[in-house]
N, C-alpha and C positions, 0 to 999 in steps of 0.2 A: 512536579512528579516525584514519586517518592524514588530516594537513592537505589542506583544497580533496575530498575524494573527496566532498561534495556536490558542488560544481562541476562534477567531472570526470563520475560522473554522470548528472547533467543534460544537460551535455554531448553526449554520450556519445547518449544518448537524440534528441536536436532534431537530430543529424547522422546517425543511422544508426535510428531507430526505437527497436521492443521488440525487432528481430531479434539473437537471440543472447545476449539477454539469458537470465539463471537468475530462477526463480521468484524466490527471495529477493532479488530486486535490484530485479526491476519492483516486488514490495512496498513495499522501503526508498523506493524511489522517492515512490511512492504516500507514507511516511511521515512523508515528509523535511516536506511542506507540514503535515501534523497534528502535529509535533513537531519544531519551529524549531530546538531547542540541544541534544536530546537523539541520543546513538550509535543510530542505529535498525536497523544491522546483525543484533546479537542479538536485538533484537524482530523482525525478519521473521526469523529462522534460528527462534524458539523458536515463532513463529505456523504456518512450515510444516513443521517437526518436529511439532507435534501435530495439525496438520490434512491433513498427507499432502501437498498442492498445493496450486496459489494458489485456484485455483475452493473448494474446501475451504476456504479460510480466506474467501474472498469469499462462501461461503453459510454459513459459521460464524454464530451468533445472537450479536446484539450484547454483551449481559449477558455472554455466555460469555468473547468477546474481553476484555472488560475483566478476566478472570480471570488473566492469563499472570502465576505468579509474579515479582515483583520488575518487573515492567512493567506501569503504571499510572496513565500521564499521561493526567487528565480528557480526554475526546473525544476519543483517537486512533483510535476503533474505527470511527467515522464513515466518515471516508475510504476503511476499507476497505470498508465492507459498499456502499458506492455503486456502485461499476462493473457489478455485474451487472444495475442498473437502470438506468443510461445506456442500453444497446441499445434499450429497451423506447419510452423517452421520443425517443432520438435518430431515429428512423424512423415517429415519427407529425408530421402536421402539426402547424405553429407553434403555439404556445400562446398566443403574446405577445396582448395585447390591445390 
């Protein structure tokens, strides 16, 4: 992957949002914190080549994620399967104690 395109990114993101973003970028994004030093480009391309969309790979079942040949780094599938429960938690009252 070419030099800084986490940076850029990120970036990229904190200055203009998800707008315009491609499925597979808000993914890589999403990947970038579950896999530190690994290219996560062809992981989100090869996550929504077989799941059609991001929501598709976001209610993809955990087990299965961790199936993508040749991608395999322990607990990257975490990150993803989360966002569709954020909505659920982010719109109820505090939890905190």
């Amino acid at each position: 992957m070419h030099e800084g395109h986490r940076n850029r990114l990120k970036n990229r993101f904190l200055e203009e949002g998800l707008d315009g973003f491609e499925d597979h970028q808000i993914l890589e994004l999403l990947l970038f914190y579950a896999i530190p030093r690994i290219d996560t480009n062809e992981i989100a391309h090869s996550l929504i080549k077989k799941y059609g969309t991001l929501s598709g790979v976001f209610e993809a079942d955990t087990k299965d994620l961790t199936n993508i040949p040749g991608h395999r780094p322990p607990g990257y599938s975490h990150p993803i399967t989360l966002p569709p429960h954020v909505p659920s938690v982010h719109h109820q009252p505090s939890r905190e104690k």
